[in-house]
N, C-alpha and C positions, 0 to 999 in steps of 0.2 A: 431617480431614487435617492433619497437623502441617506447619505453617510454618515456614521454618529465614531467620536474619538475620545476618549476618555482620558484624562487627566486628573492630578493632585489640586491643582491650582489653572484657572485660565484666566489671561488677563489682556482686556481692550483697552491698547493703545500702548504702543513701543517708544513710547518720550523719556522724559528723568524720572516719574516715577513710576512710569508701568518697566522699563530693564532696569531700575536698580529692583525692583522687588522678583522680576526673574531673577535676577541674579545670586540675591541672597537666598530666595527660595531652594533654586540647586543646588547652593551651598551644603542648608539644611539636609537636601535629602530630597526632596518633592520634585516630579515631576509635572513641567510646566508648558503651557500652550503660548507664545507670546501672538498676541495678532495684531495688525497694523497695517492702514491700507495704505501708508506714501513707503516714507523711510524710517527703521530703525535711526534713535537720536532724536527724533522730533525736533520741533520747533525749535527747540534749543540748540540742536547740533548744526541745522540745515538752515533756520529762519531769523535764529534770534541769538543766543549769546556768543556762539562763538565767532560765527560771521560779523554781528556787529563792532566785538572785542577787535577783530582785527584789522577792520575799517579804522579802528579807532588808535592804533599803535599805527598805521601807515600816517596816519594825523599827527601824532607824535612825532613820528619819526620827519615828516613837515615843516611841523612848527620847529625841531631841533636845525634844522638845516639855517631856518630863516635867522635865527637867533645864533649860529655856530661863533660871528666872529664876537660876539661878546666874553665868548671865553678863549679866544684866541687862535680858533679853527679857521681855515679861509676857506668858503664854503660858497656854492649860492645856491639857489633851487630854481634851476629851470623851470617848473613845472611840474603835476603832477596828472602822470598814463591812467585815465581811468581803467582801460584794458588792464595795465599793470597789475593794479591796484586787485582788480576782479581775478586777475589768476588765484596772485599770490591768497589772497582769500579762500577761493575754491579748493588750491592747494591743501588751506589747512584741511580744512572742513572735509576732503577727502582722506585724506590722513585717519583721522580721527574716527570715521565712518567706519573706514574697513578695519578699523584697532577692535572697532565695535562689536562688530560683524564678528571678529572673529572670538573676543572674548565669549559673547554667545554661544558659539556655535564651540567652544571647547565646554563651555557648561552642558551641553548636552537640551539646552531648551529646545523646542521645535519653536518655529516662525512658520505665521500663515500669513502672506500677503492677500488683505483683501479689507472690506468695511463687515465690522461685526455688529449682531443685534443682539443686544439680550432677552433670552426668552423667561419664561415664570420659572421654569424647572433648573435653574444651576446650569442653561447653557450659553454660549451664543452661536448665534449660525450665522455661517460665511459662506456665501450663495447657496450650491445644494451641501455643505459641510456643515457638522455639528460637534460643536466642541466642548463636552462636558467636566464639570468638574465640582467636588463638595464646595468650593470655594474661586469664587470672581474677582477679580479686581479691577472695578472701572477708570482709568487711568487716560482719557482720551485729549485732554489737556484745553487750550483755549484756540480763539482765532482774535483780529485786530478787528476791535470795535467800530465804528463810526455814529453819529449823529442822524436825528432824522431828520430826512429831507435830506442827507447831504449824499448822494451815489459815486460807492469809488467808484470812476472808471477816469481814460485819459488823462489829465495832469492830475489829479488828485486822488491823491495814491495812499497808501499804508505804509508798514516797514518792511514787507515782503516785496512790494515794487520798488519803494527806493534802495534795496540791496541789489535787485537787478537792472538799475541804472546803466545805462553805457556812458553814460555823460557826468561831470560835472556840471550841476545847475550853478547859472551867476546869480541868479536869485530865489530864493528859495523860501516859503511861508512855512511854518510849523502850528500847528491846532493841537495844542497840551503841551505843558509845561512839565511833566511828569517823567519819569525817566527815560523812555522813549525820545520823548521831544527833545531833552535836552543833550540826549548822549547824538542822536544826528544832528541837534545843532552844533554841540560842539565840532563833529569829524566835517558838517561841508563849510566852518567857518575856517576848520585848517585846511582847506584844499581853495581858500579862496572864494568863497560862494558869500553874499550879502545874506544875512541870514535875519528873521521875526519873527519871533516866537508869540503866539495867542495866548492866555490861560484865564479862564475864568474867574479864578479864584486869587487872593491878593500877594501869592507869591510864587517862584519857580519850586519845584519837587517840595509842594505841597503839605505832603506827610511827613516832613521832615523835621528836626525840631530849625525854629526861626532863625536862628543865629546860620546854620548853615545855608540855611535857603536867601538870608540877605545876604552871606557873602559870598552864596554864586552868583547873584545878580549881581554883584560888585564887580568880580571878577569875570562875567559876560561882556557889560558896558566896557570894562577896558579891553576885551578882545573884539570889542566893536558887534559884538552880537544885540541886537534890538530886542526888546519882548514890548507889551500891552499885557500888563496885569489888573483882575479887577474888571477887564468888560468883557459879556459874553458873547459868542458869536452869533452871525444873524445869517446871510447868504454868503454864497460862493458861484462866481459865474465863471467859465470856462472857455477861450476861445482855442486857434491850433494852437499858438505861440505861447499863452499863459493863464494863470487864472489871479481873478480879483477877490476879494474878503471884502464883506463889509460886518463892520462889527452894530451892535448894538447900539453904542454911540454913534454911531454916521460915520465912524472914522473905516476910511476904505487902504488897503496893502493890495500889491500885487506882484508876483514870483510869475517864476519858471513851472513853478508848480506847488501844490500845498502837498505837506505830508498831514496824514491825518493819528493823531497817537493821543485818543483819548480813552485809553486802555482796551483791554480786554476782557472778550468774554467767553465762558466755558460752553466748551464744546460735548452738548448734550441733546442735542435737538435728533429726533431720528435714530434714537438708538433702542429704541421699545424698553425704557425704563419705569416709566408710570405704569406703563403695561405688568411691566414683569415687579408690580409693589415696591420699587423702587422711588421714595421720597422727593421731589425736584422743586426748591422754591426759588424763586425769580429765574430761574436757568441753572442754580448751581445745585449738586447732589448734598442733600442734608444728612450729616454725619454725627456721632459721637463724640467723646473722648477716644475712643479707639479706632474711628476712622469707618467703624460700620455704618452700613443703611442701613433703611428701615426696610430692606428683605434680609432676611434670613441668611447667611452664606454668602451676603454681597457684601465688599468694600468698597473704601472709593479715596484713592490718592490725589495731589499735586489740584492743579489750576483750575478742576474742575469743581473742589471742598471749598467754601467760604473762607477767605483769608488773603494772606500773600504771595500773589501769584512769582514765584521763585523758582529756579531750576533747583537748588538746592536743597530748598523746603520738602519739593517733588520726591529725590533722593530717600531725603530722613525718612518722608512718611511711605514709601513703596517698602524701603528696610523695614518698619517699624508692623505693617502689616504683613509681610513675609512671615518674620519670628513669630506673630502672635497665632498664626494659623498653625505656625509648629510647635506651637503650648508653650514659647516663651514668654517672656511680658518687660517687653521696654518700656521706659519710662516716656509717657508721653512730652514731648516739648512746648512750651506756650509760644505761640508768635511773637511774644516782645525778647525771647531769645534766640529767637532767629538774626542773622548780621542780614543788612541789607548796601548795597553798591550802586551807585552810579557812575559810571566810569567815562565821565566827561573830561574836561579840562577845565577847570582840576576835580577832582575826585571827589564825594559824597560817601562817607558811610555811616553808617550805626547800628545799635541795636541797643536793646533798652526801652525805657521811657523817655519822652521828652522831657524838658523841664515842664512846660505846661501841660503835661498829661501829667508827670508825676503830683504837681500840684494839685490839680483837681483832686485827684485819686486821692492823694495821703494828706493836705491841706499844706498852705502856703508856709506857713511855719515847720514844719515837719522836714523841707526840703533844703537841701543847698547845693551849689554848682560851684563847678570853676572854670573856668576857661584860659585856656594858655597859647599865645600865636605862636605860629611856627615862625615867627622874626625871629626869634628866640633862640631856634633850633640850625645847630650846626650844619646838618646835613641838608636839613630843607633850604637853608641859604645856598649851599654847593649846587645843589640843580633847580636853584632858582626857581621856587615857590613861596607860593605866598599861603596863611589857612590860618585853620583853629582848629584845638582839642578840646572840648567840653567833657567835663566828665560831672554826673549828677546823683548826687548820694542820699539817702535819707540820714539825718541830723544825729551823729551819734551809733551809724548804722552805714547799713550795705549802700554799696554802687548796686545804681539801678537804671542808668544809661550813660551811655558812650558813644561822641560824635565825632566827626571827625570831615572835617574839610583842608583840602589840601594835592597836590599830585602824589599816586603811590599811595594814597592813603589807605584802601582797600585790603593792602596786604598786613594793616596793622590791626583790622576788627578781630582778626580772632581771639588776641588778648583782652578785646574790650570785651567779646560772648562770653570768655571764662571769668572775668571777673563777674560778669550781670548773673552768669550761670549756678556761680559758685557763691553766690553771695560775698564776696570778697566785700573787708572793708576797705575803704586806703589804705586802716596800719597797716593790714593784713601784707599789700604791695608793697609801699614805700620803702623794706628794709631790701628788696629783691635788685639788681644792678640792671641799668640797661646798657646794653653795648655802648661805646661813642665811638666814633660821632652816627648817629641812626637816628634816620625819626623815631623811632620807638622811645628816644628818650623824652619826647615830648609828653607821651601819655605819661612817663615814669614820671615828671613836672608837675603836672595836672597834680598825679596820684599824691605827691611827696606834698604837694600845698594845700590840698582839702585832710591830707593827715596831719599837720600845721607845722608842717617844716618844710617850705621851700627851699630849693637850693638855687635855681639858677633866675626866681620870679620875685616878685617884691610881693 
């Protein structure tokens, strides 16, 4: 006999944006179903950022060993315990889970563990359970794409098997040059691994504006990282010991294994949406400005909506539909103000426009840039980085992207979101101080030379 439960809000899929929209919902006031068949956290908590964030500080923490006696430490690196490596990982990510768990569970949501369908009528049902409510929220997030013709299994894997690694590979193939690709090449070139990156297209992290993506390739080649840009991929053959690549051109690679990170895709299949008038084109849930479908009482957050697949993104927009079901009205956010990361070695951020997207958009005269290295910068010489700040203005007018290459750089986009945010001009910064010695004085560089008074740039 099917059971029926009634609810304010129910929402498929417990990732970044199906619990930040419980969360604020119970804030509000509303009663919420969260349903979720692995783990609360999703991808992001269990598969994908945090886990790989901290893969990537044991890498840090590596590369600082190897390098210690240059600043006068006497240091060596034996080696580095994949086991090790794998606790302290788990460590976190358990941490974090049960902070999770319990913040939930002081909100007062209920959690259904199991796989939800959406039915026509405002439910979904979870085996013989039904869980209704005026208002859904599809949240079910993504999975790790691959290529056709090419089957993971065996050596060629996704991000979800090379986190479950026992081993360090000494050779290792990468297929995408894209964030994914480059944040594991950067962590197995710091534990040692011969690393080759694939990308089809004519540079690493692609969507990025140019300046930043020539000078991680800069900054790869002298960490000894390989890529092939520019040719696409053709086969992959597989034996016990390793697999071979041949690309397009004839030119043949062969590793320990290939990772495959040719992005992702939303996770929609199977979930009785077309059924229940539910909108779905290519695989992703088609939305508005407010995040509705085209049923009635359905939303639809995070990885699954056309766009930037972000855990952060997932956040805003799970908040954003929360409030709106309880008659508030946020202001919607465009993607070019969203901050985006790649937390390699060295670090990728932005947000904004590129210079070439801003140019198309607003025309070649209209636009001006600056660019300032961190040689420059006092603090980026102290822990020994190398990068640039771009910052990209209309002529006369707002900042309208901020780039940023460099180690650490990630923790300086938030100022770049409020300026693209806020419209800020230069003048508007240039009068504001940055600490010294801090990278942040580099963006205040950038800021002070496109307002036409540099102080520490020619």
């Amino acid at each position: 006999m099917m059971a029926a439960h009634t609810f304010d809000i129910v929402i498929l899929g417990g990732g970044s944006g199906g619990y930040a929209a419980a969360l604020r919902a119970a804030e509000l006031g509303k009663s919420v179903a969260l349903i979720e068949k692995d783990k609360l956290g999703g991808t992001c908590l269990h598969r994908g950022c945090i886990p790989t964030k901290a893969l990537l500080h044991a890498a840090e923490v590596a590369d600082h060993v190897r390098s210690a006696a240059s600043v006068g430490v006497l240091a060596s690196l034996e080696g580095v315990d994949a086991a090790g490596v794998r606790t302290y990982r788990e460590k976190i990510v358990a941490k974090k889970f049960a902070g999770l768990e319990g913040l939930i569970k002081a909100r007062g949501i209920t959690v259904v563990s199991g796989s939800g369908t959406l039915t026509a009528d405002h439910a979904v049902q979870v085996g013989n359970e039904t869980y209704t409510a005026p208002d859904v929220i599809l949240a079910t997030g993504s999975y790790s794409r691959s290529l056709p013709d090419l089957e993971i299994n065996g050596r060629i894997i996704t991000s979800e098997q090379a986190l479950a690694l026992d081993e360090i590979p000494e050779r290792v193939l990468i297929l995408g040059g894209g964030v994914i690709g480059v944040e594991f090449a950067s962590v197995w070139r710091s534990f040692g691994a011969e690393v080759t990156i694939i990308e089809g297209l004519d540079h690493l992290v692609p969507n990025e504006d140019e300046t930043l993506s020539k000078g991680l390739e800069r900054a790869f080649r002298r960490r000894g990282i390989r890529y092939e840009l520019g040719t696409r991929f053709q086969t992959a053959v597989q034996d016990d010991t390793s697999v071979t690549v041949t690309l397009e051109n004839g030119t043949t690679h062969t590793g320990d294994y290939l990772l495959v990170a040719v992005g992702r895709g939303p996770a929609t299949a199977d979930l009785g949406l077309e059924e229940a008038g539910v909108a779905v084109e290519r695989g992703f849930v088609a939305v508005d400005d407010m995040l509705r479908t085209s049923a009635p009482g359905v939303w639809a957050v995070g990885d699954i909506v056309p766009g930037l697949q972000l855990a952060h993104r997932g956040f805003l927009q799970g908040i954003a539909v929360a409030e709106r079901i309880a008659g508030l009205s946020p202001v919607p956010v465009p993607e070019s103000q969203i901050p985006k990361i790649t937390y390699s070695n060295p670090e990728v951020a932005s947000v904004g426009l590129t210079e070439k997207a801003a140019r198309a958009e607003h025309g070649a005269e209209a636009v001006d840039s600056y660019e300032y290295s961190l040689a420059g910068n006092g603090k980026s010489e102290i822990i020994g980085t190398s990068g640039v700040v771009k910052v990209v203005r209309l002529k006369n007018g707002p900042i309208i992207g901020v780039h940023l290459l460099g180690d650490r750089v990630g923790e300086l986009i938030t100022e770049g979101q409020l300026a693209v945010a806020w419209e800020a001009h230069p003048e508007d910064i240039a009068p504001l101080i940055h600490a010294h010695p801090t990278q942040s004085e580099a963006l205040g560089e950038a800021f002070l030379a496109l307002a036409g008074k540099p102080l520490h740039a020619l």
